[in-house]
CHARMM-style PDB file with segment names, atoms N, HN, CA, C and O in Angstrom:
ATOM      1  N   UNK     1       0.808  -1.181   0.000  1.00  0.00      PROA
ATOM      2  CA  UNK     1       0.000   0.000   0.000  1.00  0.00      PROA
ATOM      3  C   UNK     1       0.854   1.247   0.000  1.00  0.00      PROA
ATOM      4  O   UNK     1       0.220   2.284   0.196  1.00  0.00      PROA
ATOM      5  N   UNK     2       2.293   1.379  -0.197  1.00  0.00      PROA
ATOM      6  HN  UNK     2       2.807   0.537  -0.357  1.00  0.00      PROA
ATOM      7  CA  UNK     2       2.702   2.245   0.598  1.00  0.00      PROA
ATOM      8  C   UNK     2       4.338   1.817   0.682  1.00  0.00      PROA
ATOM      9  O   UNK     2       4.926   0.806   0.296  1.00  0.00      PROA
ATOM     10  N   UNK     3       4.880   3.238   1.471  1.00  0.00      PROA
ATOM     11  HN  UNK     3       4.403   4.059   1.785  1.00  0.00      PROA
ATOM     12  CA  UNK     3       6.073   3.233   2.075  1.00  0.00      PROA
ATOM     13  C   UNK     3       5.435   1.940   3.328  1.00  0.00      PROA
ATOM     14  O   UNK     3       4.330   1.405   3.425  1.00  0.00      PROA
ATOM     15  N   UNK     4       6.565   1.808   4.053  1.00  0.00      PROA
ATOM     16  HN  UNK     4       7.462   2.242   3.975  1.00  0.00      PROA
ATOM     17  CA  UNK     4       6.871   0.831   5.149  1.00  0.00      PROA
ATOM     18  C   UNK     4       6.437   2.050   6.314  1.00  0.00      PROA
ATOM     19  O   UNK     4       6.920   3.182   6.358  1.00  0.00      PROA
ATOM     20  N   UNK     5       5.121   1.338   7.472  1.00  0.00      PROA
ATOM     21  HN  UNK     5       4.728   0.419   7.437  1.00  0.00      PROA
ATOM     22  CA  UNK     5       5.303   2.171   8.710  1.00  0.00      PROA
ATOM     23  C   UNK     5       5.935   1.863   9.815  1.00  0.00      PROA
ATOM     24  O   UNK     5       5.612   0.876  10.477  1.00  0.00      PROA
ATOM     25  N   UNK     6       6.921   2.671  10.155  1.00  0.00      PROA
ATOM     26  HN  UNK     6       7.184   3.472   9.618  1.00  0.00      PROA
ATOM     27  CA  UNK     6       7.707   2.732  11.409  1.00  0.00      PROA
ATOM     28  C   UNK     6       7.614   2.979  12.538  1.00  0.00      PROA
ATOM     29  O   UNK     6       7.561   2.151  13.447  1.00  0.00      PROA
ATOM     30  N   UNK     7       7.588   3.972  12.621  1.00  0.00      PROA
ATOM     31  HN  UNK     7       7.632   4.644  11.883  1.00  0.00      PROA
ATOM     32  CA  UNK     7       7.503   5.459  13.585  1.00  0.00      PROA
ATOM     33  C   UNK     7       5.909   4.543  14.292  1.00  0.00      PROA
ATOM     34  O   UNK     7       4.965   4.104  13.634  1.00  0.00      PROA
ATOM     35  N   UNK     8       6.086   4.507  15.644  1.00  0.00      PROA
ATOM     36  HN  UNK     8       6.852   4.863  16.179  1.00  0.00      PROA
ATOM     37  CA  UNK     8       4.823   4.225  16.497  1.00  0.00      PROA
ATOM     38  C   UNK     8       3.695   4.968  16.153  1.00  0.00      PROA
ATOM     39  O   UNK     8       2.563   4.495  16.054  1.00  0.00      PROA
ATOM     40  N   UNK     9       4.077   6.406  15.929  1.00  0.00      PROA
ATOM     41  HN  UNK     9       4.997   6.790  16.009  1.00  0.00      PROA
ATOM     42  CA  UNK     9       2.944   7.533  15.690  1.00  0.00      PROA
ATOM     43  C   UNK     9       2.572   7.538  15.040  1.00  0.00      PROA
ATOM     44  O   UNK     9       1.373   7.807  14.968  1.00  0.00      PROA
ATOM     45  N   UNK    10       3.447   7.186  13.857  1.00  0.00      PROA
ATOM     46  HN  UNK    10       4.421   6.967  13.916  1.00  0.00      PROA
ATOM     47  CA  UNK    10       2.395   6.829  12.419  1.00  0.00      PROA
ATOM     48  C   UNK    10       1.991   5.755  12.160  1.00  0.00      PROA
ATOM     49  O   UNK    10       1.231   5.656  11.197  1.00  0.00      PROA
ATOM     50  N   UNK    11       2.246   4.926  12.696  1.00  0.00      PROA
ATOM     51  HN  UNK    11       2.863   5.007  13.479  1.00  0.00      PROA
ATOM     52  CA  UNK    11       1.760   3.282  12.904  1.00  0.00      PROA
ATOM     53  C   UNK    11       0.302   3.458  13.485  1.00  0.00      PROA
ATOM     54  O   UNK    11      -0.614   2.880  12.900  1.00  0.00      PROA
ATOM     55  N   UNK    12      -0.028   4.395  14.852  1.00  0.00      PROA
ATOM     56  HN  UNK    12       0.716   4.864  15.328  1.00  0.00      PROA
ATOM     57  CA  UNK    12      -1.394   4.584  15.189  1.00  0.00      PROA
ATOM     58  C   UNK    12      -2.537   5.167  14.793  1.00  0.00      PROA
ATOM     59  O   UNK    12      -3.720   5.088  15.124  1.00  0.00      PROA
ATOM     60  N   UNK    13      -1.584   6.079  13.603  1.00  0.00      PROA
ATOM     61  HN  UNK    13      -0.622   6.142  13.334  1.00  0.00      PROA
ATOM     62  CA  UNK    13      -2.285   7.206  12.760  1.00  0.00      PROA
ATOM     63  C   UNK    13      -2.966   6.390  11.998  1.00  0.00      PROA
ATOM     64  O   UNK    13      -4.193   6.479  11.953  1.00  0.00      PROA
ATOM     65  N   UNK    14      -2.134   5.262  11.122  1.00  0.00      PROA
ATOM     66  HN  UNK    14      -1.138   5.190  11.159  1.00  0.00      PROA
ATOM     67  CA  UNK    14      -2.730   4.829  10.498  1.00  0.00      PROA
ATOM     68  C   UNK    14      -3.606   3.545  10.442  1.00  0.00      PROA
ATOM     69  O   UNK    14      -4.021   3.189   9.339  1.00  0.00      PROA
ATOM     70  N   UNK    15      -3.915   2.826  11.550  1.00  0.00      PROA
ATOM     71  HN  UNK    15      -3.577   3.116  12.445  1.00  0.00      PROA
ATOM     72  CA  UNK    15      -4.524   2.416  12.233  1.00  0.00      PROA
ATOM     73  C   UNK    15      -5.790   2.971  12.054  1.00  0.00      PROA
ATOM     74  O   UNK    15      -6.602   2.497  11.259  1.00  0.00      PROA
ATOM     75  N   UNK    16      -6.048   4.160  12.898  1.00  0.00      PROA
ATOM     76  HN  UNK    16      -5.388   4.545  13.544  1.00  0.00      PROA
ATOM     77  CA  UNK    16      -7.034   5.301  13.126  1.00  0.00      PROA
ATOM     78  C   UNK    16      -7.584   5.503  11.891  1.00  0.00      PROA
ATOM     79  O   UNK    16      -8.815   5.536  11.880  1.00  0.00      PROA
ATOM     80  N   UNK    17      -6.900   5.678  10.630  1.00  0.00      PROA
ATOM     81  HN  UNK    17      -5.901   5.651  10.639  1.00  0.00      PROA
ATOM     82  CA  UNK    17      -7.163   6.225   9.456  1.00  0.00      PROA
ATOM     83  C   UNK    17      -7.978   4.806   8.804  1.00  0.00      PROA
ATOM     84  O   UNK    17      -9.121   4.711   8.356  1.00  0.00      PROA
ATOM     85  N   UNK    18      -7.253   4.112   8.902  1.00  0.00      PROA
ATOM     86  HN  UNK    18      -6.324   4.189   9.266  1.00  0.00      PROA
ATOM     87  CA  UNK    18      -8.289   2.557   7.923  1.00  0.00      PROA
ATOM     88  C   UNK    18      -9.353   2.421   9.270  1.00  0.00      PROA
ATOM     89  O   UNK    18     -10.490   2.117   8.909  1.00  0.00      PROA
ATOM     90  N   UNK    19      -9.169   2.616  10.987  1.00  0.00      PROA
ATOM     91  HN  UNK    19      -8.246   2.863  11.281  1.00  0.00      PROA
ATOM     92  CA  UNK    19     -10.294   1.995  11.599  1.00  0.00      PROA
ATOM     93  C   UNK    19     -11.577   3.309  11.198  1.00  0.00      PROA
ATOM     94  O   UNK    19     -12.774   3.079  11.366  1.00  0.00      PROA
ATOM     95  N   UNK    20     -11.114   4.508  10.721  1.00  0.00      PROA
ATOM     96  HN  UNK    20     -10.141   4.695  10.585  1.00  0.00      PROA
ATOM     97  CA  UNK    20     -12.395   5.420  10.492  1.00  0.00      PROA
ATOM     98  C   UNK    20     -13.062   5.180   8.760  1.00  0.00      PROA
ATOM     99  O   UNK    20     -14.224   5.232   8.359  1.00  0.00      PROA
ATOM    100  N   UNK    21     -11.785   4.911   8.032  1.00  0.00      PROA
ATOM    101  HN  UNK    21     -10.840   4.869   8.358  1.00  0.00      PROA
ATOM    102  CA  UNK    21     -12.786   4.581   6.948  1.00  0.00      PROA
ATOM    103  C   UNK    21     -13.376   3.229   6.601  1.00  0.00      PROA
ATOM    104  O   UNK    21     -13.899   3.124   5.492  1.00  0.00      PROA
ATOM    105  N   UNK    22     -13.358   2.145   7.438  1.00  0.00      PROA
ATOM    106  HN  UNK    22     -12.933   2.230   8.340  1.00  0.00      PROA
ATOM    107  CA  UNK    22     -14.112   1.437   7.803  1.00  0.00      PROA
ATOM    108  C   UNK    22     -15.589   1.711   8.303  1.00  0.00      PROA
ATOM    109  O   UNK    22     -16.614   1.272   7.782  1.00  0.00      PROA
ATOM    110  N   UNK    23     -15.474   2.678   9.629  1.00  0.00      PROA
ATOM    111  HN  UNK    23     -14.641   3.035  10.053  1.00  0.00      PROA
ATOM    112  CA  UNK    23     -16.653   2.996   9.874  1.00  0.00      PROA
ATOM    113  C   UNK    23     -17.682   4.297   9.285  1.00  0.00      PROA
ATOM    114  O   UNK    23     -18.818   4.642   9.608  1.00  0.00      PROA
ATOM    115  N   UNK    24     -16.696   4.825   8.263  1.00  0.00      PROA
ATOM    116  HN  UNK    24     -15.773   4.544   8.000  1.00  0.00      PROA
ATOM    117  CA  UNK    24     -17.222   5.259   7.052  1.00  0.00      PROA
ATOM    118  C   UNK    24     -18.026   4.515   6.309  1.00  0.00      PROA
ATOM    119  O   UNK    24     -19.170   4.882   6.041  1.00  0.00      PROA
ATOM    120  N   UNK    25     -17.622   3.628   5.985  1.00  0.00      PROA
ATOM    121  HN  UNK    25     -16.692   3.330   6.204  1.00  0.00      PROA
ATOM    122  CA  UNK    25     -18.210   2.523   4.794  1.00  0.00      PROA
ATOM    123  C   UNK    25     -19.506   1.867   5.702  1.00  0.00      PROA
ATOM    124  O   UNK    25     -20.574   1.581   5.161  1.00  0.00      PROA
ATOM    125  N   UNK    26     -19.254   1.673   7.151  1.00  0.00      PROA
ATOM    126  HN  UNK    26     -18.387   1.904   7.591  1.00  0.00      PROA
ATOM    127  CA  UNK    26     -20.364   0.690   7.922  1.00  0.00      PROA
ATOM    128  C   UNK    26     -22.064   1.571   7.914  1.00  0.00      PROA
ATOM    129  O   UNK    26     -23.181   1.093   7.717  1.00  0.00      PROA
ATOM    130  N   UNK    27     -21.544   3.310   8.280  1.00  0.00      PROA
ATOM    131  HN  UNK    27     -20.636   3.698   8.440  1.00  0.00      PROA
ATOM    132  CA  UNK    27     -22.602   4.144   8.239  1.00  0.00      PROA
ATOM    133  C   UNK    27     -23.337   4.534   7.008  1.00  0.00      PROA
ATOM    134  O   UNK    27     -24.442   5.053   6.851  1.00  0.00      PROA
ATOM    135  N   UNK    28     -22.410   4.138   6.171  1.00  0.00      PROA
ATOM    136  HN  UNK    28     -21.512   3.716   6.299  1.00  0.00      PROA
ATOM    137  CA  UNK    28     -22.574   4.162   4.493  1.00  0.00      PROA
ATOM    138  C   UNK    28     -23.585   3.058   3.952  1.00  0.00      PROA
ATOM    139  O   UNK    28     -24.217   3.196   2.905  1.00  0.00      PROA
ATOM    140  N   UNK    29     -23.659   2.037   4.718  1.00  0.00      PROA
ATOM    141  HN  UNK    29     -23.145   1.925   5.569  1.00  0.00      PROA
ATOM    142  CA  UNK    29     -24.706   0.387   4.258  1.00  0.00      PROA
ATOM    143  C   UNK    29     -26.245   1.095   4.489  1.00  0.00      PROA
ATOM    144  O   UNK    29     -26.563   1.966   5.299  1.00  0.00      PROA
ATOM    145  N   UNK    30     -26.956   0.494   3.620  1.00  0.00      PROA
ATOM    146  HN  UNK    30     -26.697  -0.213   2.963  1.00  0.00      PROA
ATOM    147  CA  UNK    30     -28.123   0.259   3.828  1.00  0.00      PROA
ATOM    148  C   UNK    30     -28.677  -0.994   3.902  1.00  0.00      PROA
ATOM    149  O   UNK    30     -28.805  -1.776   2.959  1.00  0.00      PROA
ATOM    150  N   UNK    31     -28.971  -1.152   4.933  1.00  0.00      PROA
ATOM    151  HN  UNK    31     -28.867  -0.517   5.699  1.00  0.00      PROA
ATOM    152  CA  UNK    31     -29.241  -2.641   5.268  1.00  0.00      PROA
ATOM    153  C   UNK    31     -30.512  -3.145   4.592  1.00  0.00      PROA
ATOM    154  O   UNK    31     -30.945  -4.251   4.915  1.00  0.00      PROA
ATOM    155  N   UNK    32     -30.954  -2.627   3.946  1.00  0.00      PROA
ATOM    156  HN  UNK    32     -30.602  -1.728   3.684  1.00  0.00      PROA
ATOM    157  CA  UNK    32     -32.013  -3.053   3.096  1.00  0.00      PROA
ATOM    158  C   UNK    32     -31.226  -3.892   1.651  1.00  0.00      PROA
ATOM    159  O   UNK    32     -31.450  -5.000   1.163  1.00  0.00      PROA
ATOM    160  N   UNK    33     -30.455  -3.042   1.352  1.00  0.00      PROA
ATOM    161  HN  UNK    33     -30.273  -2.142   1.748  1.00  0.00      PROA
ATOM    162  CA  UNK    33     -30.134  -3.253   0.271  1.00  0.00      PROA
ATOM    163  C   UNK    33     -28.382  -3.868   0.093  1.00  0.00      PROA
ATOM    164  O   UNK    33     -27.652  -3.864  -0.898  1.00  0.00      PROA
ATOM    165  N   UNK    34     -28.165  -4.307   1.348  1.00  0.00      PROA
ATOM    166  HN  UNK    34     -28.758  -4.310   2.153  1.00  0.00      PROA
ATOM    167  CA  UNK    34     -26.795  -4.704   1.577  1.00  0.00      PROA
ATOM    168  C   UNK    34     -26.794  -6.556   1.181  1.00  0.00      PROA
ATOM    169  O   UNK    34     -27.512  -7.528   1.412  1.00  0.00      PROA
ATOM    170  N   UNK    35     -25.963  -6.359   0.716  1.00  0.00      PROA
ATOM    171  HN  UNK    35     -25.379  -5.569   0.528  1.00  0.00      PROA
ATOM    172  CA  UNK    35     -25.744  -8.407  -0.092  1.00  0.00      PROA
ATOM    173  C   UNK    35     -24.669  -9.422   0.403  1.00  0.00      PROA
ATOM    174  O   UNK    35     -23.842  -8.861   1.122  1.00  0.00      PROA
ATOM    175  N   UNK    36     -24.530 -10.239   0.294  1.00  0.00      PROA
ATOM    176  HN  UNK    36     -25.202 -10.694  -0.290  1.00  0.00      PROA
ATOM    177  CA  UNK    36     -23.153 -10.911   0.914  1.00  0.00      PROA
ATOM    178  C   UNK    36     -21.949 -10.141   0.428  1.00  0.00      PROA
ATOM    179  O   UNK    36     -21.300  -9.480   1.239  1.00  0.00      PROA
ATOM    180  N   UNK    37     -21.701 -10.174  -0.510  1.00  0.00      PROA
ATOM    181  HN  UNK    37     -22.228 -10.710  -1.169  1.00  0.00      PROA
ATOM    182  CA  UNK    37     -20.594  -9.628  -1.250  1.00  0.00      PROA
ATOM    183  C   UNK    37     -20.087  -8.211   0.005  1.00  0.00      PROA
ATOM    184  O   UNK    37     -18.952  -8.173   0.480  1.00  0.00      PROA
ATOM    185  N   UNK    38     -21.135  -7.208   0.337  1.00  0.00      PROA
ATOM    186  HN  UNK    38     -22.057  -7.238  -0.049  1.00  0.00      PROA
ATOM    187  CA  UNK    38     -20.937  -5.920   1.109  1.00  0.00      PROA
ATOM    188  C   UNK    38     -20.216  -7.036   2.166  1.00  0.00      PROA
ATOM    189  O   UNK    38     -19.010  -7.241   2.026  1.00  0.00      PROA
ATOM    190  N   UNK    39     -20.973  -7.760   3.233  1.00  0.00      PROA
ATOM    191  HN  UNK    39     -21.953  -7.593   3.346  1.00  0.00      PROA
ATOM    192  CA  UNK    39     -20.266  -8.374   4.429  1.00  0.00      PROA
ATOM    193  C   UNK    39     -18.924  -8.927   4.304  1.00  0.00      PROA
ATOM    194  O   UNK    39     -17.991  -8.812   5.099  1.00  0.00      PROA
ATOM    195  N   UNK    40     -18.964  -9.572   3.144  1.00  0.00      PROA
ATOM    196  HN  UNK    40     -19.722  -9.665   2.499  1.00  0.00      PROA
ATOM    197  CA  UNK    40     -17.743 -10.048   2.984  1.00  0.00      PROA
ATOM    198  C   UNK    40     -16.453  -9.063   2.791  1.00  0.00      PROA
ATOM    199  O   UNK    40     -15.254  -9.319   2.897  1.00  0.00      PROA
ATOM    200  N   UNK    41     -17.185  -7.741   2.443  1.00  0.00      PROA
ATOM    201  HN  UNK    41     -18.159  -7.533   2.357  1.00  0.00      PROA
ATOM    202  CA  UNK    41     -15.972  -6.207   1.969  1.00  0.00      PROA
ATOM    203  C   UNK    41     -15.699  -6.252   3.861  1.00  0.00      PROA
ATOM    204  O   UNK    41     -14.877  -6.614   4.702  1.00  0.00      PROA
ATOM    205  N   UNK    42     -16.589  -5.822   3.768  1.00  0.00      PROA
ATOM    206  HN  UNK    42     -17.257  -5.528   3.084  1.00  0.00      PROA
ATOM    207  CA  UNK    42     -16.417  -5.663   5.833  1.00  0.00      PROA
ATOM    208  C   UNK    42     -15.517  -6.634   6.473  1.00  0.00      PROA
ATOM    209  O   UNK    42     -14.504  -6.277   7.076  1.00  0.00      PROA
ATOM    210  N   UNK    43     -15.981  -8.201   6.309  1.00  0.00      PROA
ATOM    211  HN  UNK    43     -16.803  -8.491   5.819  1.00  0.00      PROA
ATOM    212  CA  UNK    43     -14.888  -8.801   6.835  1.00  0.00      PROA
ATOM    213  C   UNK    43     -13.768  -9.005   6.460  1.00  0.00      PROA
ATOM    214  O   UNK    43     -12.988  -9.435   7.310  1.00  0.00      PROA
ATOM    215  N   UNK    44     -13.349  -8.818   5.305  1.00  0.00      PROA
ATOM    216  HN  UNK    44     -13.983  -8.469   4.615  1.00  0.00      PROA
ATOM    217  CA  UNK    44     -12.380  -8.250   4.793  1.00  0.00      PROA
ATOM    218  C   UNK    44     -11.316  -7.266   5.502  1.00  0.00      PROA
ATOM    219  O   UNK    44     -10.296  -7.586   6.112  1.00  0.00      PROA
ATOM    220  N   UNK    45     -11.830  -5.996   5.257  1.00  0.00      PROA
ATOM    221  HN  UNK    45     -12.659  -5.736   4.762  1.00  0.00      PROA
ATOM    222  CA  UNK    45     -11.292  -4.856   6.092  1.00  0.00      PROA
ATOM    223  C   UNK    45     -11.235  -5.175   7.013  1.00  0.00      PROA
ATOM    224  O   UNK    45     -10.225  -4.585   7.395  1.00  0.00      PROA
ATOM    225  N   UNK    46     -11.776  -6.077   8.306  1.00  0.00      PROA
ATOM    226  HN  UNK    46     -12.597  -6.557   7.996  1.00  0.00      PROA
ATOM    227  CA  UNK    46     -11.162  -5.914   9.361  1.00  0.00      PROA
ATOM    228  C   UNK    46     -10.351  -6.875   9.555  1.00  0.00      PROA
ATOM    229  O   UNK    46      -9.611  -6.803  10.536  1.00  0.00      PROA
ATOM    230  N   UNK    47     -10.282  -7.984   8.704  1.00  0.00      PROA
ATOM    231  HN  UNK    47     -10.883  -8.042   7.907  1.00  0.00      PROA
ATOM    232  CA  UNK    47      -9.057  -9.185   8.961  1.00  0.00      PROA
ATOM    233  C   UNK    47      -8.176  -8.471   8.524  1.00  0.00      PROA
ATOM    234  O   UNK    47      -7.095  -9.024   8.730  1.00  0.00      PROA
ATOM    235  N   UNK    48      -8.037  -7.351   7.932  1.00  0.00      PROA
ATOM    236  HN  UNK    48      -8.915  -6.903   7.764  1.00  0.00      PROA
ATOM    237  CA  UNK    48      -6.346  -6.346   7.363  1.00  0.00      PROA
ATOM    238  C   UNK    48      -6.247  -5.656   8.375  1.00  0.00      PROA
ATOM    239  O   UNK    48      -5.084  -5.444   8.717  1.00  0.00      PROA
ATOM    240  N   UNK    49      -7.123  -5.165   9.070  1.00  0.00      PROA
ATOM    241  HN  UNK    49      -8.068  -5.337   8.792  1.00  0.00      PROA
ATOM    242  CA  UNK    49      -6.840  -4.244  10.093  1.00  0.00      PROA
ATOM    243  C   UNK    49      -6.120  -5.133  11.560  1.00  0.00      PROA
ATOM    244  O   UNK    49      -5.511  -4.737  12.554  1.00  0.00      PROA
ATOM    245  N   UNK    50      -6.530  -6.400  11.107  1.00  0.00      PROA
ATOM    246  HN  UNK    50      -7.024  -6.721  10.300  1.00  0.00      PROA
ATOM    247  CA  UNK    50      -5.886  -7.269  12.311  1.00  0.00      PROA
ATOM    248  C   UNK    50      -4.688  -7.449  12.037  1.00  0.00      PROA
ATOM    249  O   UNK    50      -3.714  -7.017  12.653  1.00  0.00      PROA
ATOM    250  N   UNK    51      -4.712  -8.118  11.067  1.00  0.00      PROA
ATOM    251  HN  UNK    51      -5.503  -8.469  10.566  1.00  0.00      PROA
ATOM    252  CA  UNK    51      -3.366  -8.466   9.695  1.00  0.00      PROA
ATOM    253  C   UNK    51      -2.092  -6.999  10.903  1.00  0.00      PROA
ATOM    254  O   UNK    51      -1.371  -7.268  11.863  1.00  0.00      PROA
ATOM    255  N   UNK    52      -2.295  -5.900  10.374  1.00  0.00      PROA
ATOM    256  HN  UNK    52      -2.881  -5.682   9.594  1.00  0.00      PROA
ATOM    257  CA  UNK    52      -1.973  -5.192  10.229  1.00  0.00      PROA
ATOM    258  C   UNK    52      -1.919  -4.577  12.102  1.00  0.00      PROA
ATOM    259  O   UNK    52      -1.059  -3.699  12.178  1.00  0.00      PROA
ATOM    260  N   UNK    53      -2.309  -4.726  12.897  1.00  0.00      PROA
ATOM    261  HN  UNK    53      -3.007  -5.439  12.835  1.00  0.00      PROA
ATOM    262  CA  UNK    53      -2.455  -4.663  14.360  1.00  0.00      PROA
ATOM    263  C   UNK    53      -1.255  -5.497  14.816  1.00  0.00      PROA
ATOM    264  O   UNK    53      -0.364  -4.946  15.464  1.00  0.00      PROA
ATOM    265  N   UNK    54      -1.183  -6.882  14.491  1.00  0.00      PROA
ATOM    266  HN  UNK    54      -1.906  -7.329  13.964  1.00  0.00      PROA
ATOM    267  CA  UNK    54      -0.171  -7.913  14.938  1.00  0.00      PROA
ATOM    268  C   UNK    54       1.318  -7.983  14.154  1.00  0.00      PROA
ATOM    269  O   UNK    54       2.379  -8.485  14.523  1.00  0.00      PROA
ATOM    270  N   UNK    55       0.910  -7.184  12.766  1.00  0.00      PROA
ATOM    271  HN  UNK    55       0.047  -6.777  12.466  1.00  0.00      PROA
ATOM    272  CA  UNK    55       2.462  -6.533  12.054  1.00  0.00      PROA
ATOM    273  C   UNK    55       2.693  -5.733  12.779  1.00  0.00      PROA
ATOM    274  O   UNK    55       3.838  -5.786  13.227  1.00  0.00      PROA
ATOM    275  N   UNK    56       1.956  -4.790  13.203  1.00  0.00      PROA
ATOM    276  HN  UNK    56       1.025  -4.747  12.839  1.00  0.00      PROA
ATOM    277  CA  UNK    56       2.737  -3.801  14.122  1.00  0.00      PROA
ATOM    278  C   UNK    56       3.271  -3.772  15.361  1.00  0.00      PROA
ATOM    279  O   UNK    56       4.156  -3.066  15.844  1.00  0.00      PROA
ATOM    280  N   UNK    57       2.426  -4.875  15.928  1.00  0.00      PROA
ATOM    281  HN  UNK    57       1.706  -5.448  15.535  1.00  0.00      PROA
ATOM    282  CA  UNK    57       2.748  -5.426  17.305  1.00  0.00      PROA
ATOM    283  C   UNK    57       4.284  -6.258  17.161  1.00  0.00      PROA
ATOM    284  O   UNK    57       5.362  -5.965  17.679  1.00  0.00      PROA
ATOM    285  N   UNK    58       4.053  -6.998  16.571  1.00  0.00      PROA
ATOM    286  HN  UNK    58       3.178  -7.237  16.150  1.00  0.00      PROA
ATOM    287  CA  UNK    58       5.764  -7.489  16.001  1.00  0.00      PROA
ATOM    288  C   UNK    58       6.860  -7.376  15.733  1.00  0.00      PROA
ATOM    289  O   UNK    58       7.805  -8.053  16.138  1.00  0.00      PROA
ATOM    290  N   UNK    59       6.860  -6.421  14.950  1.00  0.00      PROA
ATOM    291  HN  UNK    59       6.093  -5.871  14.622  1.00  0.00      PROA
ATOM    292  CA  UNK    59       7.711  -4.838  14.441  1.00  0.00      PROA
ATOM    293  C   UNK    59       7.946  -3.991  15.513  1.00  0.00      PROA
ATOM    294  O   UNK    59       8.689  -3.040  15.270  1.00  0.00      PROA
ATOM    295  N   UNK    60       7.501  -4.092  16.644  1.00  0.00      PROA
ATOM    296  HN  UNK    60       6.898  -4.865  16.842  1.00  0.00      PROA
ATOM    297  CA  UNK    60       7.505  -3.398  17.947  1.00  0.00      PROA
ATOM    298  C   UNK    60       8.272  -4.014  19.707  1.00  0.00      PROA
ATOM    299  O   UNK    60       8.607  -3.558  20.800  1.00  0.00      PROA
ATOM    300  N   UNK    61       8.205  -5.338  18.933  1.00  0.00      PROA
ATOM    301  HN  UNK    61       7.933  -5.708  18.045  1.00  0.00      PROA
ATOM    302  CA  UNK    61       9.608  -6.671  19.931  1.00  0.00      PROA
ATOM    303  C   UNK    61      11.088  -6.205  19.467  1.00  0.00      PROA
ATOM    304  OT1 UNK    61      12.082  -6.797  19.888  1.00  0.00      PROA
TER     305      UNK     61
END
């Protein structure tokens, strides 16, 4: 996606930044009209955001 994150601060920034446009996208559903395919975008994004929680946690030993 990107340069490599280092720096703790920007490691949380960006964290913050994919955990808000996540909940961008969640306030964004209409559950009327939401399909598997949408849930599956969702679970998606947050298995990267985990992905990406335990890279940083790692990178941080």
């Amino acid at each position: 996606m990107g340069n490599a994150v280092q720096d703790k601060d920007a490691q949380v920034d960006y964290l913050k930044q994919r955990l808000n446009m996540f909940l961008d996208v969640l306030d964004a559903i209409e559950p009327e009209h939401t399909d598997l395919e949408d849930i599956d975008r969702l679970i998606q994004m947050i298995d990267d955001l985990e992905m990406k929680c335990e890279q940083f946690k790692k990178d941080s030993k």
